[in-house]
N, C-alpha and C positions, 0 to 999 in steps of 0.2 A: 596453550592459547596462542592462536598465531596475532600477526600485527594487523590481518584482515579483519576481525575480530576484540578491536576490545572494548570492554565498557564506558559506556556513557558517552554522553554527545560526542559527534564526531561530522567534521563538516561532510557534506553530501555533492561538494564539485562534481569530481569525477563518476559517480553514481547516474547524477541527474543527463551526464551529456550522452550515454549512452543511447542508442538508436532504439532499445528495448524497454526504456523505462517511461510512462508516460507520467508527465508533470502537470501539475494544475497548479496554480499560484494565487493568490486574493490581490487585491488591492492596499496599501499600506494602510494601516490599522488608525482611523485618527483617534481611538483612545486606546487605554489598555482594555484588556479582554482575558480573564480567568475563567480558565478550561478544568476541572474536578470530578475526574467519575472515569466513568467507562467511556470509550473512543471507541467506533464501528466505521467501516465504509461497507456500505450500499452497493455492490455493484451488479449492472444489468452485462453480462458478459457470454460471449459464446466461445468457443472452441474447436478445432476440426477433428481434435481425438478423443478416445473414452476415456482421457482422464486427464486433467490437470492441475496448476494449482495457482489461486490468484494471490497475492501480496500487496499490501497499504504499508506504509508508513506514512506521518506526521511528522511534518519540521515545521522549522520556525524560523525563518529568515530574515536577519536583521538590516540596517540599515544603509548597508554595506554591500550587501547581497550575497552576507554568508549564509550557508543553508545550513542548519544543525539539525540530525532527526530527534525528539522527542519521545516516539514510540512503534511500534509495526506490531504485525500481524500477518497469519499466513491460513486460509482453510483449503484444504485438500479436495477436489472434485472429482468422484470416483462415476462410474457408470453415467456420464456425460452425453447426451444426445448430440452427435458432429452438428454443428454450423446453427445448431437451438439457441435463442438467447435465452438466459434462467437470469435470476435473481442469487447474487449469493452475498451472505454477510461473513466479512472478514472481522473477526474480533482483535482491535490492538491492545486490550488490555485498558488496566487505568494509569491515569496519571494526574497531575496538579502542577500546573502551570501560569504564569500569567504573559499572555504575546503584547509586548508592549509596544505602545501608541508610537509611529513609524515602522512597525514590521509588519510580516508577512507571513501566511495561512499558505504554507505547501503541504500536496498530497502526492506521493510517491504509486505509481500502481504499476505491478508487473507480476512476470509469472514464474520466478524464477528466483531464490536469495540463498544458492548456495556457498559457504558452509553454513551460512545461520542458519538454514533449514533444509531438511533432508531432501535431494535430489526425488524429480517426481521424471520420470522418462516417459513420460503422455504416451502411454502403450496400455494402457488399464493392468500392466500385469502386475501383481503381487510387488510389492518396493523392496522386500527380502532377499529375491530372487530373481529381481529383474535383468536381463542382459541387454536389452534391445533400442537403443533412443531413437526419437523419433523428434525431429523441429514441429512444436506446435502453430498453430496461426490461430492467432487471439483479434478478437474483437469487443472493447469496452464502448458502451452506449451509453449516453446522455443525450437524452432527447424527452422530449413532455410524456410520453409512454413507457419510456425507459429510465427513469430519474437515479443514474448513480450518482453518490454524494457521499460525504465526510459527515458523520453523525458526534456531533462536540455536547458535551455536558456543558452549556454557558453556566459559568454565577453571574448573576445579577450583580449592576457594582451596588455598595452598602450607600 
């Protein structure tokens, strides 16, 4: 295991300043808010090669303005239409959390989370065998016809 790499929360500074990663952020939370279930991002995204691959992660940024990730996710896009916007769901998996009253609802989205996830060389060819890389050009949409979003299992408070 390297030190890129190790379990459980880990602040997300240097991740977030990155020219490649795009940030979304909420407005500080005036209560708490328990998150229970399965976590998805929605995204309306296009691509210029046959293949790529989008990535979500979920943090939690407290009051301070440390950012912790909570959970990610990565799906792989194979036979890609260049410069089409699709629809894809990235699954983060579950979790159980509660973001408490003064924090913050960040969403992490890029295309790219090597070593946590296998290198994708936006070439369509086979990931076994591939020799070839190729720089992707990504485009995420948010707009009234393109609605990506962070899909959160709220609890209700009791």
């Amino acid at each position: 295991m390297t030190d890129d790499f190790r379990p459980g929360p880990l602040d997300q500074t240097a991740v977030e300043a990155r020219e490649d990663i795009l940030v979304f952020t909420s407005e500080p939370l005036a209560e708490d808010l328990e998150v229970t279930g399965r976590v998805q991002a929605v995204l309306f995204a296009a691509t210029d090669g046959p293949s790529t691959d989008w990535v979500a992660r979920l943090c939690d940024v407290d009051e301070n303005g440390v950012s912790l990730n909570v959970t990610d996710g990565i799906v792989r896009v194979r036979a890609a239409t260049p410069g089409e916007a699709a629809e894809h769901v990235v699954d983060l998996w579950s979790t159980s959390i509660v973001f408490k009253a003064g924090h913050r609802i960040r969403v992490q989205i890029t295309s790219s989370n090597f070593p946590r996830w296998d290198r994708n060389l936006n070439t369509g060819e086979p990931e076994e065998s591939a020799t070839t890389a190729r720089t992707a050009r990504q485009q995420v949409f948010h707009d009234p016809a393109r609605p990506s979003r962070i899909v959160l299992p709220v609890v209700p408070p009791a």
